[in-house]
Every structure is written in C-alpha cells, then in structure tokens.
C-alpha positions in Angstrom: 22.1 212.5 49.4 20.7 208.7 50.5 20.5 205.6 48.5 17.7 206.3 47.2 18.4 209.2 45.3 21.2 207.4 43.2 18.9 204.0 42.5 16.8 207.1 41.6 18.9 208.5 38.9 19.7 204.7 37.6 16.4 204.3 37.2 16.1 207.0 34.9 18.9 206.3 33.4 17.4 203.3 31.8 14.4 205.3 30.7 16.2 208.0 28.9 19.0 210.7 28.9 19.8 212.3 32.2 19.2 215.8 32.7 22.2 218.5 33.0 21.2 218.8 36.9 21.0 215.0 37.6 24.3 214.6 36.0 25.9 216.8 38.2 23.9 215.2 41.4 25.3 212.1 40.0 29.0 213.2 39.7 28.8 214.4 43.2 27.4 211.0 44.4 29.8 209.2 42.4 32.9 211.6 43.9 31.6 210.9 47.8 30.8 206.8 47.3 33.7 205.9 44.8 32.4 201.9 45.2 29.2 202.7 43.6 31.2 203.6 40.6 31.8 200.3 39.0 28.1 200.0 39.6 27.2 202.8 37.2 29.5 202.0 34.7 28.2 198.4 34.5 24.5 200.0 34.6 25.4 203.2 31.8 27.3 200.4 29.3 24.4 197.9 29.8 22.5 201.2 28.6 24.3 202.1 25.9 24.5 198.7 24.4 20.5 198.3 24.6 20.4 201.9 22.7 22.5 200.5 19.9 19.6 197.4 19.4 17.2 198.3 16.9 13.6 198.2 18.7 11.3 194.9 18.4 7.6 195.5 17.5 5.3 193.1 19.2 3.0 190.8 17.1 -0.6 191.4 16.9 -1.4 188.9 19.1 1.5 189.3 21.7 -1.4 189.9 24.8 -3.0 187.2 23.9 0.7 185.0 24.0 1.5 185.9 27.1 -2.1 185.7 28.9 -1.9 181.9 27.9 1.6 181.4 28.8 0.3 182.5 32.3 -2.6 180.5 32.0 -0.4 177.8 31.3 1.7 178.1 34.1 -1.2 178.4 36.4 -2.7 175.5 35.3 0.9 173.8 36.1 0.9 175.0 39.3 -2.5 173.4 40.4 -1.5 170.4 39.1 1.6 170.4 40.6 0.0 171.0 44.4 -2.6 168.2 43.1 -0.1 165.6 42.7 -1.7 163.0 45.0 0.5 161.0 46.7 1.0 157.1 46.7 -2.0 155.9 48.2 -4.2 158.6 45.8 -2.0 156.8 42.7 -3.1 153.3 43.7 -7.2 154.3 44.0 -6.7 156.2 40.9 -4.8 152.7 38.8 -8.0 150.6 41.0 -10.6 153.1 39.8 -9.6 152.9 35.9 -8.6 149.3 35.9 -11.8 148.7 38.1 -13.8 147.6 35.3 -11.9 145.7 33.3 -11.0 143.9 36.7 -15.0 143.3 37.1 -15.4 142.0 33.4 -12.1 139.6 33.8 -13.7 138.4 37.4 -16.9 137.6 35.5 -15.6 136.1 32.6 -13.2 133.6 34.9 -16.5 133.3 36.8 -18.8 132.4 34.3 -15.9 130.1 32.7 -15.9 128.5 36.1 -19.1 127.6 36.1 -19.4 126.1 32.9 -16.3 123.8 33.2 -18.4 122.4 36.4 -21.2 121.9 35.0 -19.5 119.9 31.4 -17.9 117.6 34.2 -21.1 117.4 36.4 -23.2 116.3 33.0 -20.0 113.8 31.7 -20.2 112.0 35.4 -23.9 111.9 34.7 -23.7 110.4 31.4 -21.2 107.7 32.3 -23.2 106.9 35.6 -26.2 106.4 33.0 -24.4 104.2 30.8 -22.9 102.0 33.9 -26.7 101.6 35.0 -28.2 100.8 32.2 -25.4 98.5 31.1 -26.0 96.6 35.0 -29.5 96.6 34.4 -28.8 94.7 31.4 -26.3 92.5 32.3 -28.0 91.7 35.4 -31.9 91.0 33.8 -30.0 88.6 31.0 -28.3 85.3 30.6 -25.2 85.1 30.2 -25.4 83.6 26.8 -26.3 86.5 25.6 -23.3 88.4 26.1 -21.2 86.1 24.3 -22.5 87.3 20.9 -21.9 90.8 21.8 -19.5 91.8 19.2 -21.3 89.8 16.5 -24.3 92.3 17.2 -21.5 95.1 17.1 -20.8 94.3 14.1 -24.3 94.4 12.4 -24.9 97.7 13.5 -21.5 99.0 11.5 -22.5 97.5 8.0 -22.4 99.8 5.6 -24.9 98.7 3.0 -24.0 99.7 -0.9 -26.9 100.9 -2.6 -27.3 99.7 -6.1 -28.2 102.8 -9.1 -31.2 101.1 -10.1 -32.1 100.8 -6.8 -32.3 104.7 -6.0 -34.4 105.2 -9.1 -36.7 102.5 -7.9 -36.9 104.6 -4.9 -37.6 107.6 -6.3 -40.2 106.3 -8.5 -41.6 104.9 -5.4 -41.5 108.0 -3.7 -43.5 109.6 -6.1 
C-alpha cells in the first residue's frame, strides 16, 4: 500500500462511513505506519464532531453572496496592482486641484490688474489737479490768492430755505 491509498481512505472518510473492506485496509495501514495514527485519530474525531453539528441550509441568494464577494475581491486586487506610485499621486492632486489653481491664478490676476490701474488713474488725477492748479497760479496775480479761503468759504454756505419760500417755488413751478 502507498500514500496515496491512505489520503485515499481519509478522504472518504470525510464524505461518509467507511466500508467493512477499507476498514480493514486501513487497520493494516495503521498496524505497518504506526506515526500516521495520531493523524487518523485527529482526522476521524474532527469527523465525528462535524457529524454531531446539525446541517446549515444555504439562503436563497447564497450564489449570488459569494459571486460578489469575489467580485469584490477582484476588484481589490486591481486596485491594489493600480496603486500608482509617488510621482502618479502628485499628477493625480495637480490634475484635480488644476482648476481651482487656474481660477485662483486668474482671480489674483485679474485683482492685479485692477489695483494698477486704481493707482495709475489716482497718479493721473493728482497730476491733473497739480497742473491745473500751476496753470492757475502761474496765469494770476498774486493778489488773488490771498482771498483764497474767503472764496472757500462761499462755496460751503448752506443756505436755509424759508417755508413760504418752497411754496412760492412750487407755485412757480407750476
């Protein structure tokens, strides 16, 4: 008798009852390989204890489980051998931040140029105001630039408007 023979007979022996014949095939195995004894006793009690479990029915769906736990496990596999590595990481971040990078770039930009051009047009007002003011003082006497701040002045006079005087203006405006 090989090897064979007696993972032969364990094999059965998890499938059912041995026969009369392979029992005694198995005692005579057993008698001429004494270390392969321990073997079958772990094997025949492992067997006897599954015997004493009640059997499990399946559910209905039970295929269907286990085709998508495969599925599943697949699926982790690919992604596991598509893990890229650091430089596929950074082009990935740079490809979904990309836009947001080109609206912030466009916004500073735009920003950039407005802030330029509210100084450019201040500079410009102030170099109008000097240049009229030289023209001024330059064309004039000096006389007149004595009374400056009395002609100030006038132009900040709040005049109060009398009530008989608006509803001579409305009448008027009639």
């Amino acid at each position: 008798m090989d090897d064979s023979l007696f993972e032969e007979l364990i094999e059965n022996s998890w499938r059912r009852r041995l026969t009369p014949e392979e029992e005694v095939q198995l005692q005579s195995w057993l008698a001429s390989h004494p270390a392969d004894a321990e073997r079958w006793e772990a094997e025949s009690g492992l067997n006897q204890a599954l015997e004493r479990l009640k059997p499990v029915v399946p559910s209905s769906n039970f295929t269907a489980q286990v085709l998508r736990l495969v599925e599943l496990e697949l699926l982790a596999e690919r992604r596991a051998a598509q893990t890229p590595g650091l430089f596929g990481r950074l082009a990935l971040a740079f490809r979904m931040r990309g836009r947001g990078l080109a609206y912030a770039a466009l916004l500073l930009f735009a920003s950039g140029i407005g802030y330029h051009r509210y100084r450019e047009n201040t500079h410009h007002q102030i170099a109008q105001g000097i240049h009229a003011f030289s023209t001024v003082a330059t064309g004039t006497q000096p006389e007149v630039l004595v009374d400056f701040d009395t002609v100030r002045e006038f132009s900040q006079v709040v005049v109060d408007v009398n009530p008989t005087d608006e509803a001579l203006f409305v009448l008027l405006g009639q």
